[in-house]
N, C-alpha and C positions, 0 to 999 in steps of 0.2 A: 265518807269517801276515804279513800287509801290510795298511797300513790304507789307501784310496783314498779319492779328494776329489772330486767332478764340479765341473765350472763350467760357465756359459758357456748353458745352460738361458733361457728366457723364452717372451713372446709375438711373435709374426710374421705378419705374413699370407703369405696362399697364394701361392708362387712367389719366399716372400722366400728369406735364408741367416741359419744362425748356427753359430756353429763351440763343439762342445761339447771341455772338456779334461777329462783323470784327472792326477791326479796321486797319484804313490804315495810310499810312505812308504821304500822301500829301492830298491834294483835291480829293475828289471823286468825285465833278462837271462837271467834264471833260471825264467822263466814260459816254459813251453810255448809257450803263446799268451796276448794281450791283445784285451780284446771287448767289445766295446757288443750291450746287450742294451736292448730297450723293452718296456714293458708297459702296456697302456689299458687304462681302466677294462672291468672284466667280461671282460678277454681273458686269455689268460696271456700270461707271458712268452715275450718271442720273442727270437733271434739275430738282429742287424741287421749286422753286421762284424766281421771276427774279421782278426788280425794276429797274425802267429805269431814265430819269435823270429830266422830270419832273414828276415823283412818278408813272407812269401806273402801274400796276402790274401784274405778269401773275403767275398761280400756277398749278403745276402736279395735274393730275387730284385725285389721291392718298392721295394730302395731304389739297386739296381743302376744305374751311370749320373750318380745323383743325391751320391751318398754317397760318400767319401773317408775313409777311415784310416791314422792313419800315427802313426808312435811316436817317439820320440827318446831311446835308451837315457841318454845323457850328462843327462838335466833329469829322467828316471823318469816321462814323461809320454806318453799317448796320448790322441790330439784323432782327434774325428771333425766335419769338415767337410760338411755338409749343405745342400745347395741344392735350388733347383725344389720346395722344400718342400709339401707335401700337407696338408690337414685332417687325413685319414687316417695321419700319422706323429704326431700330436698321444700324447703316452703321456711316462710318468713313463722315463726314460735313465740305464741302469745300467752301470758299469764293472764288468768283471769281468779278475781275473788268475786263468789258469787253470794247473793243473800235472796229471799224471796220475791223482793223487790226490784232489786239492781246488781249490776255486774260491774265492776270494772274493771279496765284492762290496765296491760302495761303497752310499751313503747314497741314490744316484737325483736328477737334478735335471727338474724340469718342461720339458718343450716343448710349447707349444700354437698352433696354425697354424689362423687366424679366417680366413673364407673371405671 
């Protein structure tokens, strides 16, 4: 198990940036993959970027363009970079370390984008 930290979370308006990080508690080496997940009120959750363990990346189609991930094995940290920011990305931003088995998450930090 691993315990993960979000930052980096806040308010922004429409078309600003904010760069969110994880930070984990061991090696994230060892993880399959690494991935931001968002979830808004009344929605479920969703896959927003995923980075796998040698760097592929895969991104929602939504945020494709807009969105950047990227990891740094040496700090046990993966930041997702967000620009051209939407109302509609407004949702609680969750870290997830994924293995074949199991997933787990961090605690979630807010992002809200005022139009």
């Amino acid at each position: 198990q691993v315990q993960l930290v979000e930052s980096g979370g806040g308010l922004v308006q429409a078309g600003g940036s904010l760069r969110l990080s994880c930070a984990a508690s061991r090696s994230i080496f060892s993880f399959s993959s690494m991935a931001w997940y968002r979830q808004a009120p009344g929605k479920q959750r969703e896959l927003v970027a995923r980075i796998t363990a040698l760097s592929g990346t895969y991104y929602a189609d939504s945020v494709k363009g807009r969105f950047t991930i990227s990891r740094d094995n040496a700090r046990n940290t993966v930041d997702l970079q967000m620009n051209s920011l939407k109302p509609e990305d407004t949702a609680v931003y969750y870290c997830a370390a994924v293995t074949i088995v199991n997933t787990d998450w961090g605690q979630g930090t807010q992002v809200t984008v005022s139009s």
